[in-house]
C-alpha positions as CSV (number, residue, x, y, z in Angstrom):
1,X,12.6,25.5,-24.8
2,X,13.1,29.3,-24.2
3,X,10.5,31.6,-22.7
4,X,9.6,33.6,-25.6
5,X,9.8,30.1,-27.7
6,X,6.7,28.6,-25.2
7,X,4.7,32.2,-25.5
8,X,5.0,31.8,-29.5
9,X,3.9,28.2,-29.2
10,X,1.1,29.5,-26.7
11,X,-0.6,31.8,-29.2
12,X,-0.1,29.2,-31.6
13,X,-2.4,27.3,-29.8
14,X,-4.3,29.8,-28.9
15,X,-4.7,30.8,-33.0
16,X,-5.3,27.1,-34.0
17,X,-8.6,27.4,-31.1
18,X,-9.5,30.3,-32.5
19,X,-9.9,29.1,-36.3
20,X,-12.1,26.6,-35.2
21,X,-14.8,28.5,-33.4
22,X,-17.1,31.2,-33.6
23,X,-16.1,34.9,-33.3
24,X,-17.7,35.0,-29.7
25,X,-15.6,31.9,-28.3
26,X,-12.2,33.3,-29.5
27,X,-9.6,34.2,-27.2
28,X,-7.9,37.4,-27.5
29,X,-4.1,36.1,-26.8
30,X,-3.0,39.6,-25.2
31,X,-5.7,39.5,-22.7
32,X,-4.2,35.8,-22.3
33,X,-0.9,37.2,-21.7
34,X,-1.3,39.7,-19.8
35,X,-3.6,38.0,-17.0
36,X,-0.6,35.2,-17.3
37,X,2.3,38.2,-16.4
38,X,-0.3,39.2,-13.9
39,X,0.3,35.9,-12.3
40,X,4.0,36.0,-12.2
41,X,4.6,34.0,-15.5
42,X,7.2,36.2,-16.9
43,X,10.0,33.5,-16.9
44,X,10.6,30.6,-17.9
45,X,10.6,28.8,-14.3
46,X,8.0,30.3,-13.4
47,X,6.2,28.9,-16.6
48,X,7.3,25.9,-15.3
49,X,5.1,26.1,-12.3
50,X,1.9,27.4,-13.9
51,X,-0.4,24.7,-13.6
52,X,-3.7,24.3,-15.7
53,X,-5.6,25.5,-12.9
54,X,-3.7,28.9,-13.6
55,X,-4.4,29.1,-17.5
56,X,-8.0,28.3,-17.0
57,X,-8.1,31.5,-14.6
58,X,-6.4,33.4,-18.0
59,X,-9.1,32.6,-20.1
60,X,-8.2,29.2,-21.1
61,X,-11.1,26.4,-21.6
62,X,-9.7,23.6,-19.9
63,X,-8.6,21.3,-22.5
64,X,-6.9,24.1,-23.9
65,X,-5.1,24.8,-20.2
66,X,-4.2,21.1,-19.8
67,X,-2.1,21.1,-23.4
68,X,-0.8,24.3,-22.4
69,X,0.8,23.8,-18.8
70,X,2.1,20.3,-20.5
71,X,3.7,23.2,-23.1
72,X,5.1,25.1,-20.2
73,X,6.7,22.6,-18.7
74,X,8.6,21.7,-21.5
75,X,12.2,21.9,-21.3
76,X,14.9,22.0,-24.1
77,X,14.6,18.6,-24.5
78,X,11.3,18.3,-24.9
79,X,10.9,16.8,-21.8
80,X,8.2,17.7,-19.7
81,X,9.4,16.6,-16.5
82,X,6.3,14.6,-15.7
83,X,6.8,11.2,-17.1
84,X,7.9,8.2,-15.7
85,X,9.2,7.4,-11.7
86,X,10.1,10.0,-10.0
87,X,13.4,9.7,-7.7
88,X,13.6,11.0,-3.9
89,X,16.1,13.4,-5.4
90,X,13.5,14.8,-7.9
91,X,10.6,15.3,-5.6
92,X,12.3,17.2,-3.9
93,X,13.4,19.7,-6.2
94,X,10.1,20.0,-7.6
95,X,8.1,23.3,-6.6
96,X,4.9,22.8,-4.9
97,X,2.7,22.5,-7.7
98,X,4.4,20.3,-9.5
99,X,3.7,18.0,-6.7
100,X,0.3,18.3,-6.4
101,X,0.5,18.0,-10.2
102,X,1.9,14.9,-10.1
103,X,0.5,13.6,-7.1
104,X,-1.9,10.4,-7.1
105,X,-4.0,9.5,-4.3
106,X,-3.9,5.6,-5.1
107,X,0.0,5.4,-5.0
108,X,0.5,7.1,-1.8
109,X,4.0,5.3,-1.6
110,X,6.1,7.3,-3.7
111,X,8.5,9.6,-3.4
112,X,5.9,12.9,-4.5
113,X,3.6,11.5,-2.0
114,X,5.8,11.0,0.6
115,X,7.3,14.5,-0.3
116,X,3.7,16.5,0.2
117,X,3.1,14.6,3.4
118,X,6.5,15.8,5.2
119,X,5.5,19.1,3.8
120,X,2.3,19.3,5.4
121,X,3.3,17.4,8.5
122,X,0.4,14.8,7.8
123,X,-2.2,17.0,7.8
124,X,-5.2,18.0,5.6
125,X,-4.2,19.7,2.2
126,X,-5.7,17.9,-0.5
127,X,-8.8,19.4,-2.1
128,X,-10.2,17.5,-5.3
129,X,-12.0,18.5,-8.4
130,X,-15.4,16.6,-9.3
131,X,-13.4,14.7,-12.1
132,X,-11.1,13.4,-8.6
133,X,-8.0,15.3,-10.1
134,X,-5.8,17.7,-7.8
135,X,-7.3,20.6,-7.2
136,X,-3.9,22.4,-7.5
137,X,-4.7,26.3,-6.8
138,X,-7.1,25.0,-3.5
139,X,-4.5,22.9,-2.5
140,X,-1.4,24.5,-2.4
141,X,-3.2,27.6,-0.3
142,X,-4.0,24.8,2.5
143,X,-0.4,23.2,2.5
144,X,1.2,26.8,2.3
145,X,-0.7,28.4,5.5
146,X,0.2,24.8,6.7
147,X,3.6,25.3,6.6
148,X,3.3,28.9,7.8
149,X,2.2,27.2,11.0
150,X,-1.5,27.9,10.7
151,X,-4.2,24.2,11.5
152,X,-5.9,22.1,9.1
153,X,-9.1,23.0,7.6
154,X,-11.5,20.0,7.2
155,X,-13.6,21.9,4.8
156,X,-12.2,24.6,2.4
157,X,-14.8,27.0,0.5
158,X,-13.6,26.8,-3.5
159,X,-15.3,29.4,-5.5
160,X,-18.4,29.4,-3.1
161,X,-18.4,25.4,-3.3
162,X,-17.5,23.5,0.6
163,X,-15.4,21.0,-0.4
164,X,-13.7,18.4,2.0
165,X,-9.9,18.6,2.7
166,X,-7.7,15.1,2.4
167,X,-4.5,14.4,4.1
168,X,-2.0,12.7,1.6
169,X,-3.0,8.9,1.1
170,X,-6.8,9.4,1.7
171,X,-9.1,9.0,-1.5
172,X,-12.3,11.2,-1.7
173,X,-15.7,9.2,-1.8
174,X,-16.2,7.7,-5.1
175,X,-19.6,8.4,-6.7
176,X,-20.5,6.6,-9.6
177,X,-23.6,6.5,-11.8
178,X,-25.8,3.7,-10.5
179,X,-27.2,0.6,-13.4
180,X,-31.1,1.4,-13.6
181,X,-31.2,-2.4,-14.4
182,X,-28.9,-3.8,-11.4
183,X,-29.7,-1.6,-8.1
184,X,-26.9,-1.4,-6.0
185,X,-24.2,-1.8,-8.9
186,X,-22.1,1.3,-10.5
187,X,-21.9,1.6,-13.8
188,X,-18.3,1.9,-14.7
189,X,-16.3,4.4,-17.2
190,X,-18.4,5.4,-19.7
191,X,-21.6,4.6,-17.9
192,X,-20.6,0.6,-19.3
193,X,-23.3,-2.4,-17.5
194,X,-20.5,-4.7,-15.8
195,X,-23.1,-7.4,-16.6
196,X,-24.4,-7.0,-20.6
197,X,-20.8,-5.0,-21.2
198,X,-23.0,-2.1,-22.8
199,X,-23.3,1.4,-22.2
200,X,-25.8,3.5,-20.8
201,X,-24.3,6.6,-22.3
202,X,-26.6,9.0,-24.1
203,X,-29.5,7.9,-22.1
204,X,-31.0,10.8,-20.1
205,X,-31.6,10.6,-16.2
206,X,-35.2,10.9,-16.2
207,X,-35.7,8.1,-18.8
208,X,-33.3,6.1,-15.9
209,X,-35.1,7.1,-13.5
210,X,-38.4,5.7,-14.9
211,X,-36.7,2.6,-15.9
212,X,-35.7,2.0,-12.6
213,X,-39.3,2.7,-11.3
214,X,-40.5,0.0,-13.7
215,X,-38.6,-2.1,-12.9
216,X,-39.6,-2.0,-9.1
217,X,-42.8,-1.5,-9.9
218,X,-42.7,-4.9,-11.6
219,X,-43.5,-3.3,-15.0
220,X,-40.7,-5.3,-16.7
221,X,-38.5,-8.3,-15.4
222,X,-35.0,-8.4,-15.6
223,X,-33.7,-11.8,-14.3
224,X,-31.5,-12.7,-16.5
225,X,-28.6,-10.8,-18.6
226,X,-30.7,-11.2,-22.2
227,X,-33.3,-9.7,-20.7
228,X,-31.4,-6.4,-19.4
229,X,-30.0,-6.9,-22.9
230,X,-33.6,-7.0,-24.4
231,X,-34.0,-3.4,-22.2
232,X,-31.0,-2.0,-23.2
233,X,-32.0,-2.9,-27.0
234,X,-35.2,-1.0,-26.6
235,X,-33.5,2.1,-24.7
236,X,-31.2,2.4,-27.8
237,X,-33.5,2.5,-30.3
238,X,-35.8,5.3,-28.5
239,X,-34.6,7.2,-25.0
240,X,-37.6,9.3,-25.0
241,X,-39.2,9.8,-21.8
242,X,-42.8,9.8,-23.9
243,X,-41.6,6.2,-25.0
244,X,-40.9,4.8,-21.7
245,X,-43.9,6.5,-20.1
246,X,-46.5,4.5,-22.5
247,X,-44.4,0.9,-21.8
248,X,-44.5,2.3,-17.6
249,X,-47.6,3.9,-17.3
250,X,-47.7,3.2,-13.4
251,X,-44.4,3.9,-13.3
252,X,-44.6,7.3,-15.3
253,X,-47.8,8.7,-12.5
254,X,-45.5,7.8,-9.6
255,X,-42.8,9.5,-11.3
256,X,-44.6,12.9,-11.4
257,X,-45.6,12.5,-7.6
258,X,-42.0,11.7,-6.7
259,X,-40.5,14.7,-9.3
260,X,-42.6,17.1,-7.1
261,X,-40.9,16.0,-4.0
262,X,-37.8,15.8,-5.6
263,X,-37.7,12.0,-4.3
264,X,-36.7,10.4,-6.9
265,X,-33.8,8.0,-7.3
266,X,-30.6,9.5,-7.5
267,X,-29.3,6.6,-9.1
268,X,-25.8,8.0,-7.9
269,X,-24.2,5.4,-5.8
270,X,-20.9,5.5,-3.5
271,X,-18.1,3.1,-3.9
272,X,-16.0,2.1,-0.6
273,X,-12.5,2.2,-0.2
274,X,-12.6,-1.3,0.5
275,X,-12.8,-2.3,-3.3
276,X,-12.0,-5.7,-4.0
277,X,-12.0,-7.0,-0.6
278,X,-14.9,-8.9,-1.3
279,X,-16.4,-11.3,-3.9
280,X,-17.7,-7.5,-5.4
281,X,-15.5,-6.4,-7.3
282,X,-16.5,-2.8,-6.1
283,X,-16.5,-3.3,-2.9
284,X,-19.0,-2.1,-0.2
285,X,-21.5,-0.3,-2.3
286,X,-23.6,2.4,-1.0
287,X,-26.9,4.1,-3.0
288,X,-28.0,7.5,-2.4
């Protein structure tokens, strides 16, 4: 696919978003454009090397940027280059974001992991976004002044936020959202109880919160899973914090005293590295 045949299909895209929103959440596709030229993306290799990170700094919401850079990376085939294995040969004809593109921090064995580590001689270069995808822009500053000869950071300041740097094979802590039912286990994608196998979703954090309060406070049992079940059955039919408040009226006073201290739980809890070494399936669990 030609340059000017990816631009066409970008404002495509970019018309199709705009049909579906309001006036004030449009995008005006020359302002798009010409912030994209401004960042060197006036051919089609270097469309190839835009990354979503790039889009969503020219205007793009980030859905939007993600279809798009998959769009730019497109090439007459209609292949976008980021399928499948790739070979020693490949990795390293692939430009530096397209290696932090397609890098993944729990197969450290491949030939794009191995790639980025020679790159950056084994140090620190690996910033991640809250969602624990690349943080591609971030990143490729750190491995660049790397290879210019310049340390490793272990902390690197990404728009205003301190975020810790990773050398190629190391994983970021994990935090998950902690069961109010079941202290000490995470909830897992789409806040789903490993025990009942429903989800938590929907539910606010306060009304967690006070669950979690009853539930020490021994102002409801859970000791078995049709009673969590019983709990969860009751959460669905009203999450109001009013509701729970009159079932945890203890509970709902300490609540206040501890919202003023900002001590409540957190009910945010860190999973170990160490997954599955033990009879837990998430491994060493920490709570926070």
């Amino acid at each position: 696919m030609s340059y000017d045949k990816k631009i066409a299909q970008a404002k495509e895209v970019i018309e199709t978003h705009n049909s579906n929103v309001s006036e004030d959440k449009q995008i005006k596709f020359d302002d798009f454009l010409a912030k994209l030229q401004e960042l060197g993306g006036t051919s089609d290799d270097a469309l190839k090397a835009v990354s979503w990170e790039d889009l969503k700094e020219c205007g793009l919401p980030q859905i939007m940027a993600r279809r798009m850079s998959h769009v730019f990376r497109t090439d007459e085939n209609g292949d976008s280059g980021k399928s499948g294995w790739i070979s020693e040969k490949k990795a390293h004809q692939l430009s530096v974001p397209e290696l932090l593109e397609r890098y993944d921090p729990r197969d450290d064995g491949n030939h794009v992991a191995k790639r980025l580590k020679s790159m950056s001689k084994g140090q620190k270069c690996i910033v991640f976004n809250s969602d624990g995808s690349v943080n591609v822009k971030a990143s490729r500053k750190l491995l660049d002044d790397i290879r210019d000869g310049l340390p490793e950071l272990s902390i690197s300041v990404v728009e205003g936020d301190p975020c810790p740097v990773y050398a190629v094979g190391e994983r970021p802590d994990q935090f998950w959202n902690e069961n109010p039912l079941y202290p000490g286990r995470p909830l897992r994608s789409g806040d789903v109880c490993d025990q009942t196998n429903r989800s938590w979703e929907g539910v606010p954090l306060k009304v967690r919160q006070l669950i979690r309060l009853g539930l020490e406070n021994d102002e409801f049992r859970v000791d078995t899973v049709a009673d969590a079940n019983d709990v969860l059955d009751r959460v669905m039919s009203s999450s109001e914090f009013s509701t729970w408040a009159s079932r945890c009226p203890r509970s709902a006073v300490e609540f206040k005293e501890l919202e003023q201290t900002q001590s409540l739980p957190t009910l945010r809890i860190k999973v170990g590295q160490g997954a599955g070494k033990s009879n837990d399936p998430f491994g060493n669990n920490t709570t926070y």
